[in-house]
Wavefront OBJ file of the C-alpha trace (Angstrom):
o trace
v -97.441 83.400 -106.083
v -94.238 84.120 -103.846
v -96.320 82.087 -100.787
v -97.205 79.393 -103.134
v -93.364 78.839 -103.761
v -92.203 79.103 -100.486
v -94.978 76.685 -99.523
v -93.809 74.423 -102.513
v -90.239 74.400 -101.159
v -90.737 73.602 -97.664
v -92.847 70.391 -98.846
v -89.618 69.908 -100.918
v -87.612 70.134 -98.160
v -89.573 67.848 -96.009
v -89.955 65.019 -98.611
v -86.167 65.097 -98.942
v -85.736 65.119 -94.966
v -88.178 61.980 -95.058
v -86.419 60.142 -97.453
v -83.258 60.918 -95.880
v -84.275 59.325 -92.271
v -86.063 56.432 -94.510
v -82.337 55.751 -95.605
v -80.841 56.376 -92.295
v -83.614 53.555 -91.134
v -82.845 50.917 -93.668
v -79.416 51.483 -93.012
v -80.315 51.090 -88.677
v -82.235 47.803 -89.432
v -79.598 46.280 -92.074
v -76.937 46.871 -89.018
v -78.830 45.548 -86.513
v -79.577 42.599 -88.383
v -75.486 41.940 -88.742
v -75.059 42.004 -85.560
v -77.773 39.871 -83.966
v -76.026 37.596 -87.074
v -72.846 38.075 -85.615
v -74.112 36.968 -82.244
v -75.340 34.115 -83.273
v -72.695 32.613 -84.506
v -70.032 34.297 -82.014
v -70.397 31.323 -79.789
v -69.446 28.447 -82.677
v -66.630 30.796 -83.165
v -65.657 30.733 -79.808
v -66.073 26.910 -79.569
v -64.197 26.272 -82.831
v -61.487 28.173 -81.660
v -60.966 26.375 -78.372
v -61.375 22.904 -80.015
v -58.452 24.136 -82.096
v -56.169 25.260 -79.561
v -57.108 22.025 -77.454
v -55.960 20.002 -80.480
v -52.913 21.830 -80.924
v -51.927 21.376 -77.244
v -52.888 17.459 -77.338
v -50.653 17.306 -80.729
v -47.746 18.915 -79.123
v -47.993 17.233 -75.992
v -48.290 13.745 -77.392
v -44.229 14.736 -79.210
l 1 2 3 4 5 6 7 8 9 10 11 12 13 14 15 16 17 18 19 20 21 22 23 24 25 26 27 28 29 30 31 32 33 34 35 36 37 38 39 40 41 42 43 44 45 46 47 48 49 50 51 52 53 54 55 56 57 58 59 60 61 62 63
């Protein structure tokens, strides 16, 4: 009976261990996904941000 329980709690242990790294996992994939998002559109950022500044320079130079 005692072996039966110890044996119970182990497999216990290791189903919670498994869900725990199937968590950690989600949470891996759901970050990597951000950031190849993030790198995608890094570069219209970029752009939109020197069209801006070229705009503002034009505007102030034209004064």
């Amino acid at each position: 009976m005692l072996r039966d329980d110890r044996e119970h709690l182990e497999l216990e242990k290791l189903s919670v261990e498994i869900h725990k790294l199937m968590a950690e996992s989600r949470k891996l994939a759901a970050e990597e996904a951000k950031i190849k998002r993030e790198a995608m559109f890094y570069p219209f950022a970029v752009g939109a941000g020197l069209i801006t500044a070229l705009v503002a320079l034009i505007t102030l130079l034209r004064k």
